[in-house]
C-alpha positions as CSV (number, residue, x, y, z in Angstrom):
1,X,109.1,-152.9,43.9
2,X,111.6,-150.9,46.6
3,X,112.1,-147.1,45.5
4,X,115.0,-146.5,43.0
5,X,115.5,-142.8,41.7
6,X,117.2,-143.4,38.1
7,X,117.7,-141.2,34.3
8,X,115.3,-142.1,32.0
9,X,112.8,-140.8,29.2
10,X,109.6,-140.7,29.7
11,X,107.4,-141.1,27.0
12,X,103.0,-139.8,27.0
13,X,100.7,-139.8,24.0
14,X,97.6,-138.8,23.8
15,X,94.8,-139.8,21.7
16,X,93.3,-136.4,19.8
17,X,89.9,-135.6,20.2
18,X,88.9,-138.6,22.4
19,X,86.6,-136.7,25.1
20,X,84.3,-135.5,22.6
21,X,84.3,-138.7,20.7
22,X,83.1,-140.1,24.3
23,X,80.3,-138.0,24.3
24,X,79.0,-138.3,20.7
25,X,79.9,-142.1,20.4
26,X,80.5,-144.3,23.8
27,X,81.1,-147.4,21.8
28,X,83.3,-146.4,19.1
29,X,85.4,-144.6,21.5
30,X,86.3,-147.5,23.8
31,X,86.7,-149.4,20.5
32,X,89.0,-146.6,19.5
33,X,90.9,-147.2,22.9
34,X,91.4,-150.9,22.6
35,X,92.7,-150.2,19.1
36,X,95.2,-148.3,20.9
37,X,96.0,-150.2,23.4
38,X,97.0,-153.2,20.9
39,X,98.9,-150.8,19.0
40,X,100.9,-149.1,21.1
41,X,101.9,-152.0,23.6
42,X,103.8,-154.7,20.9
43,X,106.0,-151.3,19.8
44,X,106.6,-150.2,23.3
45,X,108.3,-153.3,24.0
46,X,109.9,-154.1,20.8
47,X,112.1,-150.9,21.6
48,X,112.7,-152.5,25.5
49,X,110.5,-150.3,26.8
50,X,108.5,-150.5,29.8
51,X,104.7,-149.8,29.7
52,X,103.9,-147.7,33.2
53,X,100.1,-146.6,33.1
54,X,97.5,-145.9,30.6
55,X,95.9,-142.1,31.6
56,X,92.1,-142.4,30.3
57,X,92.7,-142.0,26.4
58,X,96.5,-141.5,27.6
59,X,99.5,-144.3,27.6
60,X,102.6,-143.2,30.2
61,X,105.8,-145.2,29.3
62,X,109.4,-145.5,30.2
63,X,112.5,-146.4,28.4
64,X,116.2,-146.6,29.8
65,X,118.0,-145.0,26.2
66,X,116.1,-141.9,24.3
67,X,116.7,-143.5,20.7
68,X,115.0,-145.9,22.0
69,X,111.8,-143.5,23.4
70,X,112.1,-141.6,19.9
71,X,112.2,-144.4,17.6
72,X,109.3,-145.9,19.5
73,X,107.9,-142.9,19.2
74,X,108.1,-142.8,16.0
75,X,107.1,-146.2,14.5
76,X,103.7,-145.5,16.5
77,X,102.9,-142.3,15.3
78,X,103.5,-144.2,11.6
79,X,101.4,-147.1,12.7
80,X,98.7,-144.7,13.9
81,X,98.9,-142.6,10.7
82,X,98.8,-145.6,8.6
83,X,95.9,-147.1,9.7
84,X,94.0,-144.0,9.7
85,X,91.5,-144.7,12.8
86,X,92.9,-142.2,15.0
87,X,95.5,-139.3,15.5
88,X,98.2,-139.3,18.4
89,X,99.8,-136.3,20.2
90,X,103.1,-137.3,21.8
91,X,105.5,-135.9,24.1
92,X,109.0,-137.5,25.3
93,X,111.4,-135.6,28.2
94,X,114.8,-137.4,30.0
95,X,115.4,-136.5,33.4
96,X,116.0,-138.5,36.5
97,X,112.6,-140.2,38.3
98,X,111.6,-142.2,41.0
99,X,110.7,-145.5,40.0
100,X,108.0,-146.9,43.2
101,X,105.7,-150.0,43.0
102,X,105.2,-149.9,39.2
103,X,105.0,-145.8,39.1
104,X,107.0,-143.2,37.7
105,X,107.3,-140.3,39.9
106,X,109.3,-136.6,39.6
107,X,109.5,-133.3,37.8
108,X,110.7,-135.0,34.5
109,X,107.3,-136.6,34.5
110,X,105.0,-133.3,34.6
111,X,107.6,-132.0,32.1
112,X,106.9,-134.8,29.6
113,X,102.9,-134.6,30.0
114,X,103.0,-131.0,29.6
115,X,105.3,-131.4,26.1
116,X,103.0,-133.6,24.9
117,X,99.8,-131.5,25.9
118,X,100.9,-128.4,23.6
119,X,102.2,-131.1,20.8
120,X,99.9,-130.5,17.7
121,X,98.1,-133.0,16.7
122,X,100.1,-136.2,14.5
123,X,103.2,-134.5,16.0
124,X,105.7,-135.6,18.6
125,X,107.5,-133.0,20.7
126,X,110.4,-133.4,22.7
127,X,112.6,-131.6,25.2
128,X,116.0,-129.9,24.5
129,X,117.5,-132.9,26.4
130,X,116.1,-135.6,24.2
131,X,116.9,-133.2,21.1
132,X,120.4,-133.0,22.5
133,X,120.8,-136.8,23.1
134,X,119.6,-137.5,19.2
135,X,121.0,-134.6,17.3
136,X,124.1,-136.7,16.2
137,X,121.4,-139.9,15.1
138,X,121.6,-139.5,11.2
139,X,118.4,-141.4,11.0
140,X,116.5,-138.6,12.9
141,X,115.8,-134.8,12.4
142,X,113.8,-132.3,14.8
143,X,113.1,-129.3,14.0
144,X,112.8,-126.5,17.0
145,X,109.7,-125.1,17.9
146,X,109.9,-122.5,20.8
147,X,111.0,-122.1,24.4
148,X,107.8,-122.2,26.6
149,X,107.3,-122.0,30.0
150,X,105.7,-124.8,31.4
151,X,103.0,-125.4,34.3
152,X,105.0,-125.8,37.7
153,X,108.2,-126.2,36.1
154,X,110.9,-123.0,37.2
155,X,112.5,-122.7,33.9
156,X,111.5,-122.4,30.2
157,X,112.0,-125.4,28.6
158,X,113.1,-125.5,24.6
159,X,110.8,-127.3,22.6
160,X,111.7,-129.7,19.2
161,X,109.8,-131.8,17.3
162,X,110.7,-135.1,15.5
163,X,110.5,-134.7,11.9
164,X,108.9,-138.2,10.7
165,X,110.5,-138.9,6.6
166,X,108.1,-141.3,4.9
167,X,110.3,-142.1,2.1
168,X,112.9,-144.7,3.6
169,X,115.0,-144.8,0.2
170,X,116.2,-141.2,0.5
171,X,119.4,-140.4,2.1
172,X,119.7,-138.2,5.4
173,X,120.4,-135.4,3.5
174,X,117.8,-135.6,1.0
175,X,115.0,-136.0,3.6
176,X,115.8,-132.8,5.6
177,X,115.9,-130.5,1.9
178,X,112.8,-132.5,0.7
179,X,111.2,-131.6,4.1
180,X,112.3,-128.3,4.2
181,X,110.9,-127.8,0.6
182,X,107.3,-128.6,1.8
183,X,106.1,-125.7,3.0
184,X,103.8,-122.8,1.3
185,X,102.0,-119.5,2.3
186,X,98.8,-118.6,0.3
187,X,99.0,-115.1,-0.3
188,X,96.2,-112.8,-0.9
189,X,94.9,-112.8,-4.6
190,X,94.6,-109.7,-6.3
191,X,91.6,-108.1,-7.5
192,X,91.7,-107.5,-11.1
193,X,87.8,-106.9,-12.0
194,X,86.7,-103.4,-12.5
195,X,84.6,-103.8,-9.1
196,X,86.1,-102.9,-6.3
197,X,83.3,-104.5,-4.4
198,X,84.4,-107.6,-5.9
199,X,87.5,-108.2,-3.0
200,X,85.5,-110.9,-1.2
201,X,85.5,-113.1,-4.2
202,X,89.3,-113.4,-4.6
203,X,89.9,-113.4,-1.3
204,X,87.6,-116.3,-0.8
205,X,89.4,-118.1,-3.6
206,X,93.0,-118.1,-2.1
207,X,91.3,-118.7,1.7
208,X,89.2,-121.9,0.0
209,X,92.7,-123.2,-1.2
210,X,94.5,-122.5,1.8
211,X,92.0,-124.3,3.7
212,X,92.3,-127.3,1.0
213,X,96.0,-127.9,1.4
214,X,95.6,-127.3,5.6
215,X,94.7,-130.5,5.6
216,X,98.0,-132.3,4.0
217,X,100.2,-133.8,6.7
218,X,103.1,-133.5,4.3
219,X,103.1,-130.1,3.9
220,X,103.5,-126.8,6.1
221,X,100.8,-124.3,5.6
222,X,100.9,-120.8,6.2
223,X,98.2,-119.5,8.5
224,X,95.4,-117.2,6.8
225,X,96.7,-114.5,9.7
226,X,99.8,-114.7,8.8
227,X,99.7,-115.0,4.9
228,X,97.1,-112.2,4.5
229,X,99.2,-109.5,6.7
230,X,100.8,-109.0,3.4
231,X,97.8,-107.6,1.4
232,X,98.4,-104.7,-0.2
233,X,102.2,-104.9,0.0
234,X,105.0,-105.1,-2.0
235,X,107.5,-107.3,0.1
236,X,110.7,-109.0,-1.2
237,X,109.5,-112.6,-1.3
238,X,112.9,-114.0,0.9
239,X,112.1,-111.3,3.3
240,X,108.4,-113.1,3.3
241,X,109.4,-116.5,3.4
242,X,111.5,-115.6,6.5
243,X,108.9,-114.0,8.4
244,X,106.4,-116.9,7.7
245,X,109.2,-120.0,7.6
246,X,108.0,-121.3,4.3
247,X,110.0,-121.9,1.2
248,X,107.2,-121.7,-1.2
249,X,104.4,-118.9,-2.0
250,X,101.2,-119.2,-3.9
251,X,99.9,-116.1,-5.2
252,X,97.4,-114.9,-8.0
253,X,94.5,-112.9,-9.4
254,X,91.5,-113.2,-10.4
255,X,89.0,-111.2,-12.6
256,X,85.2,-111.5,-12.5
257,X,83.0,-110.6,-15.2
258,X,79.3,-111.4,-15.6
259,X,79.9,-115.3,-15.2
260,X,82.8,-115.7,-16.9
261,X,86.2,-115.8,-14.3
262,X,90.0,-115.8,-15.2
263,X,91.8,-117.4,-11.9
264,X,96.2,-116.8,-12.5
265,X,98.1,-118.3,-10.2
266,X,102.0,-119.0,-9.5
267,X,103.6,-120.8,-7.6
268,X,107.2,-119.7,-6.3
269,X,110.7,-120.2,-4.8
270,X,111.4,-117.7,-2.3
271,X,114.5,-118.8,-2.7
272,X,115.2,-118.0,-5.8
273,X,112.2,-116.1,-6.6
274,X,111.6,-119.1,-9.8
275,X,108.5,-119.9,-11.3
276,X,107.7,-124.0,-10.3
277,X,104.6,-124.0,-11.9
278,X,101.7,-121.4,-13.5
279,X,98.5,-121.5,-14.8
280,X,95.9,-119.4,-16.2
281,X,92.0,-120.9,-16.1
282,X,89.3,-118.9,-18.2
283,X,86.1,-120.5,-17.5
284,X,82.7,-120.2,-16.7
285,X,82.0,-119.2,-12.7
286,X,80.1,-122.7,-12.0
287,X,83.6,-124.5,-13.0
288,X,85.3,-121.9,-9.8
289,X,85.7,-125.3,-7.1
290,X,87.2,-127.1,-9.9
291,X,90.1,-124.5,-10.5
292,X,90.6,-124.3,-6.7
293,X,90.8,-128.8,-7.0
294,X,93.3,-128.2,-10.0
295,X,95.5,-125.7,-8.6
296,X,95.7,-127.4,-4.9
297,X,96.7,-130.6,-6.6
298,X,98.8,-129.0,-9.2
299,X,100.7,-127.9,-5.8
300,X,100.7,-131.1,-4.3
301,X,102.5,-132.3,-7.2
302,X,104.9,-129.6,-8.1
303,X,106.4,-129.5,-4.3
304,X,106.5,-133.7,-4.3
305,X,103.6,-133.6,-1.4
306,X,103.0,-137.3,-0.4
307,X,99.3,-138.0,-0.5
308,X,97.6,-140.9,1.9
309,X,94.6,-142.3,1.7
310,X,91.6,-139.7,2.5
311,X,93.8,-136.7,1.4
312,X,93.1,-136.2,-2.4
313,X,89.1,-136.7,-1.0
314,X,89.8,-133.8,1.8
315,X,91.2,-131.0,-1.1
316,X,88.6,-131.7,-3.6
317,X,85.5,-132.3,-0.7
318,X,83.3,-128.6,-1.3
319,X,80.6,-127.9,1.3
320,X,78.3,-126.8,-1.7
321,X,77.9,-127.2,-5.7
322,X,75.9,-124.1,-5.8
323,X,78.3,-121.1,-6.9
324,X,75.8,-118.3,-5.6
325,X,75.5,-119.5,-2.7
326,X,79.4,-120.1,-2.5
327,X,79.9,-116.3,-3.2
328,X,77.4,-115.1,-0.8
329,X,78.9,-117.0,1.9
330,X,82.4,-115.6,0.7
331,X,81.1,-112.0,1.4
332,X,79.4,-113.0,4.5
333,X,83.1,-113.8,6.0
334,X,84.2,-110.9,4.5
335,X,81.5,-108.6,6.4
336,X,82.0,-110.8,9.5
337,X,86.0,-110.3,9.7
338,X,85.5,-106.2,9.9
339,X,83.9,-107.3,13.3
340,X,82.2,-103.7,13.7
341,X,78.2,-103.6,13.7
342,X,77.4,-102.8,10.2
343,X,80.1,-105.4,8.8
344,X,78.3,-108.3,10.9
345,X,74.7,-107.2,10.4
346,X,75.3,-107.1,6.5
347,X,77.3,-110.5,7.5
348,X,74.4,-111.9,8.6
349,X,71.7,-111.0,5.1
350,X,74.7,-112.4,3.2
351,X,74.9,-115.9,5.0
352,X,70.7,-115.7,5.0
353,X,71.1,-115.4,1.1
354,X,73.9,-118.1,0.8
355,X,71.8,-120.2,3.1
356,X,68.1,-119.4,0.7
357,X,70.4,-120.8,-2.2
358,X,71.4,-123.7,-0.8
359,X,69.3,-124.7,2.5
360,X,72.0,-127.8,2.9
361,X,75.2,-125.5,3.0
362,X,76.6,-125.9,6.6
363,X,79.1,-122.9,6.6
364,X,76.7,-120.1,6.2
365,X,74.6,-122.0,9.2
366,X,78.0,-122.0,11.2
367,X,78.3,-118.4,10.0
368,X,75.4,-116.4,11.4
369,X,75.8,-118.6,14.7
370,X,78.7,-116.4,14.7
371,X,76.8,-113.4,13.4
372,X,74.8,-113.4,15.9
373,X,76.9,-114.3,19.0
374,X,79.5,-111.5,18.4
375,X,76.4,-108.6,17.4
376,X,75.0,-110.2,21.5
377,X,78.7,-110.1,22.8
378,X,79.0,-106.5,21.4
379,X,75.7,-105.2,22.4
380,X,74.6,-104.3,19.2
381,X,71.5,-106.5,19.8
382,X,70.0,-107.6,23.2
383,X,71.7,-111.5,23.8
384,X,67.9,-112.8,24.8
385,X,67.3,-112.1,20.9
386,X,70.5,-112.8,19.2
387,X,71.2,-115.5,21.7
388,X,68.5,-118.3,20.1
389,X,69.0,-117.5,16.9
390,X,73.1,-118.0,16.9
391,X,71.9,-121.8,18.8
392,X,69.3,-123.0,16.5
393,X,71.8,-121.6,13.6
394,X,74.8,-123.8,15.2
395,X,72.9,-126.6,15.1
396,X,71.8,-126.6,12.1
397,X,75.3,-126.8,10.3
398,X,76.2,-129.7,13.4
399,X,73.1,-131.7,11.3
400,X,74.3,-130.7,8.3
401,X,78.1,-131.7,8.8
402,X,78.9,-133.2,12.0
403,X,82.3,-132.9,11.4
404,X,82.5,-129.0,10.5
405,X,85.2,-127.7,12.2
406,X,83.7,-124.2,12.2
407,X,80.5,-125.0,13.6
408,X,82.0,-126.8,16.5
409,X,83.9,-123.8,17.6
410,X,81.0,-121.7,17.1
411,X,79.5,-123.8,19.7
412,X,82.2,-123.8,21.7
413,X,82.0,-120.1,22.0
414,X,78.0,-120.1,22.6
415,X,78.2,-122.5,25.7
416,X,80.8,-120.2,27.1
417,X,79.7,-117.1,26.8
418,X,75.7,-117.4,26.8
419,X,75.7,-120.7,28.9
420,X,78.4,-120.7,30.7
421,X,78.4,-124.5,30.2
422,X,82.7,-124.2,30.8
423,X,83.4,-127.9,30.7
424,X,81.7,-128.5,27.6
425,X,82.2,-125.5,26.1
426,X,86.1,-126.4,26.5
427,X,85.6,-129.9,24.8
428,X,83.9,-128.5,21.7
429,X,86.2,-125.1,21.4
430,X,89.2,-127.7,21.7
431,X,87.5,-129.9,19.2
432,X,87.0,-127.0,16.6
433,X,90.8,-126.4,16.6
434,X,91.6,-130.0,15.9
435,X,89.2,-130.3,13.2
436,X,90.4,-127.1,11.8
437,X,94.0,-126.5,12.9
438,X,94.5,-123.9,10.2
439,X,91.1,-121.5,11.4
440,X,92.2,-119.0,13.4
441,X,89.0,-117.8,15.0
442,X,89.1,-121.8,16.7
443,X,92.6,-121.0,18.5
444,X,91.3,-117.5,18.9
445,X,88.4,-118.4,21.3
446,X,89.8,-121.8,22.4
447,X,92.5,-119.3,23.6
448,X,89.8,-117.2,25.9
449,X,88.2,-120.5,27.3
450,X,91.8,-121.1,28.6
451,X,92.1,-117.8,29.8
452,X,89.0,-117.7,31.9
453,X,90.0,-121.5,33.4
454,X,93.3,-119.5,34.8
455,X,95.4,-121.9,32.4
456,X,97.2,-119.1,31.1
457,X,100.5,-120.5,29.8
458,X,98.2,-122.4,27.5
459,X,96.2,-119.8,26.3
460,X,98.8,-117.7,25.3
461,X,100.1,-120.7,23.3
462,X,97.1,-120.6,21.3
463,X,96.5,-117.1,20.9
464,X,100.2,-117.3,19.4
465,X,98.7,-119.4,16.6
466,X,95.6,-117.5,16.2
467,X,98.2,-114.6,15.1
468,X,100.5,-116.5,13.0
């Protein structure tokens, strides 16, 4: 094919978490890229598109109109969510290209894989010139994300993303209020026992349901960084819900007594500042992950929140049935987030307790891997002695729970600083903050690993979510 230089957009996706699933799993992951392959290839062309290249895990296509990228776009990241074997990352840019011998050539092309390397996972991102070409399509909303400078590209380049409506019988302007509506900040819950020592616990309790409703693709969520700034504050809740971009807020209290716990919560309009739903729960302290299951769903169901198929299973999964141990691992994260000596040595006796309670609890494992590895990094102990005990402790809560999101970024942080393993230290570190995309701590060291590879654009990205 002779050289033609000609506008077009350029479509990559990406499939999330597919070098570590090579690693763990050879077989499932090439069965994971054939899947892909099949899945991707009938839409690309059904939208006249023209399928360039497949990149390892990634697919590089072309397409002469941008409804026709975006829509394609679209209709795979559906088909991806809906059979539920996989999770895409895509990125779309228009610009002019050189089209040579069945290749795609040109700064458009680094500028569309570098949107879709910083697109979050299930999410397609697109350029201010594709947002621009679609703004006036009815049938498709973005939403604007921020103007980042991009690897060997001169200017900043405005980033959107394509807001994806599941619900095909709503009009235009429904779809944009109803999406709009779907986003919440847990705030801090208050401390209403007599014991002040007692903060942990209802911390713990809005952090446990902030982490439940993390995992709902239909609705934004507040970072724990963010929310929890506000502790302690009396803020006007519009004023909040500006500064965080949510619509909703969860907040509540919670009173401790012997065994016996009262749990309030409210949820609220920050537009209004109206009450959609409250509840108060007096119970015993073994029924606490069942209040957390009640009020997580009662959410889910008071701000419409669509529900697929392993989602209900995600908010209601707990990593332990044994309440004890569940508290002492709630004041072990509180110890460990004062990161100062005597906060993560008492950290680390109050994970050992929540671990002699319940030997098969993979957080408080993940958690004095962590203990451990900051009191080396910090010098509070010599790193030949905190060093082996953080590794045997990581892995540990890896046999425990494979797919703990925590532990994988604790692990991630080991091989970099004590082993300087830097190419799999990166894979798991990366890992940790798509498993978790709500735990700061992930972005906070996947952000350093960055940072020491010189990728700096990046790492700043990532710190930037650390501190939302």
């Amino acid at each position: 094919m002779p050289q033609s230089r000609q506008l077009a957009a350029i479509m990559f996706t990406d499939i999330v978490g597919y070098t570590a699933l090579m690693g763990n799993d050879e077989q499932k992951a090439f069965t994971i890229l054939t899947k892909n392959r099949s899945l991707q290839k009938p839409i690309i062309e059904e939208f006249n598109g023209r399928w360039i290249k497949e990149l390892g895990d990634g697919v590089m296509a072309s397409f002469n109109t941008v409804s026709d990228a975006v829509n394609s776009a679209i209709k795979i990241m559906e088909a991806c969510n809906a059979a539920k074997f996989f999770q895409l990352r895509i990125g779309i840019h228009q610009g002019e290209m050189v089209f040579e011998n069945d290749d795609v050539f040109g700064d458009a092309v680094n500028i569309a894989s570098r949107i879709q390397a910083i697109a979050k996972p299930g999410c397609i991102y697109v350029s201010e010139s594709v947002h621009n070409n679609i703004s006036n399509k009815k049938d498709i909303t973005t939403k604007f994300i921020k103007e980042e400078t991009l690897k060997n590209v001169k200017e900043p380049v405005r980033i959107y993303e394509i807001m994806i409506i599941n619900d095909a019988n709503f009009s235009s302007e429904n779809k944009m209020k109803t999406t709009s509506q779907k986003s919440i900040a847990v705030l801090p819950f208050v401390n209403m026992s007599n014991d002040p020592d007692q903060e942990y616990f209802s911390d713990g309790i809005a952090e446990e349901i902030l982490n439940s409703l993390t995992h709902l693709r239909d609705l934004k969520v507040a970072s724990r960084t963010s929310s929890f700034q506000f502790k302690g504050k009396n803020i006007d809740l519009r004023e909040l819900g500006d500064k965080l971009g949510v619509n909703n807020v969860l907040e509540g209290s919670v009173r401790k007594q012997g065994n016996r716990i009262r749990i309030t919560g409210q949820l609220i309009s920050v537009k209004d500042g109206f009450h959609l739903w409250s509840e108060k729960y007096d119970r015993e302290m073994n029924d606490v992950f069942v209040i957390q299951d009640e009020i997580a769903l009662a959410i889910t169901e008071k701000l419409k929140v669509t529900l697929f198929e392993n989602d209900r299973e995600q908010i209601v999964k707990s990593h332990t049935q044994n309440t004890e141990a569940y508290q002492m691992y709630l004041q072990g994260r509180y110890f460990w987030n004062r990161r100062n000596e005597e906060g993560l040595k008492m950290s680390v006796d109050y994970f050992q307790k929540a671990i002699e309670k319940d030997p098969n609890y993979a957080l408080p494992w993940a958690g004095l891997a962590d203990s451990y590895n900051l009191l080396g990094e910090y010098g509070n102990i010599p790193r030949r002695e905190a060093y082996p005990k953080a590794k045997s402790s990581v892995n540990r809560a890896l046999e425990i729970d494979p797919c703990l999101g925590e532990a994988h970024t604790s692990l991630g942080s080991l091989l970099m600083l004590d082993e300087w393993y830097w190419d799999h230290a990166g894979v798991e570190l990366k890992l940790g903050v798509e498993l978790n995309p709500n735990y700061a701590t992930a972005h906070h060291w996947y952000s350093e690993w960055l940072m020491y590879m010189g990728r700096f654009e990046e790492s700043l990205y990532e710190i930037s979510i650390a501190a939302d």
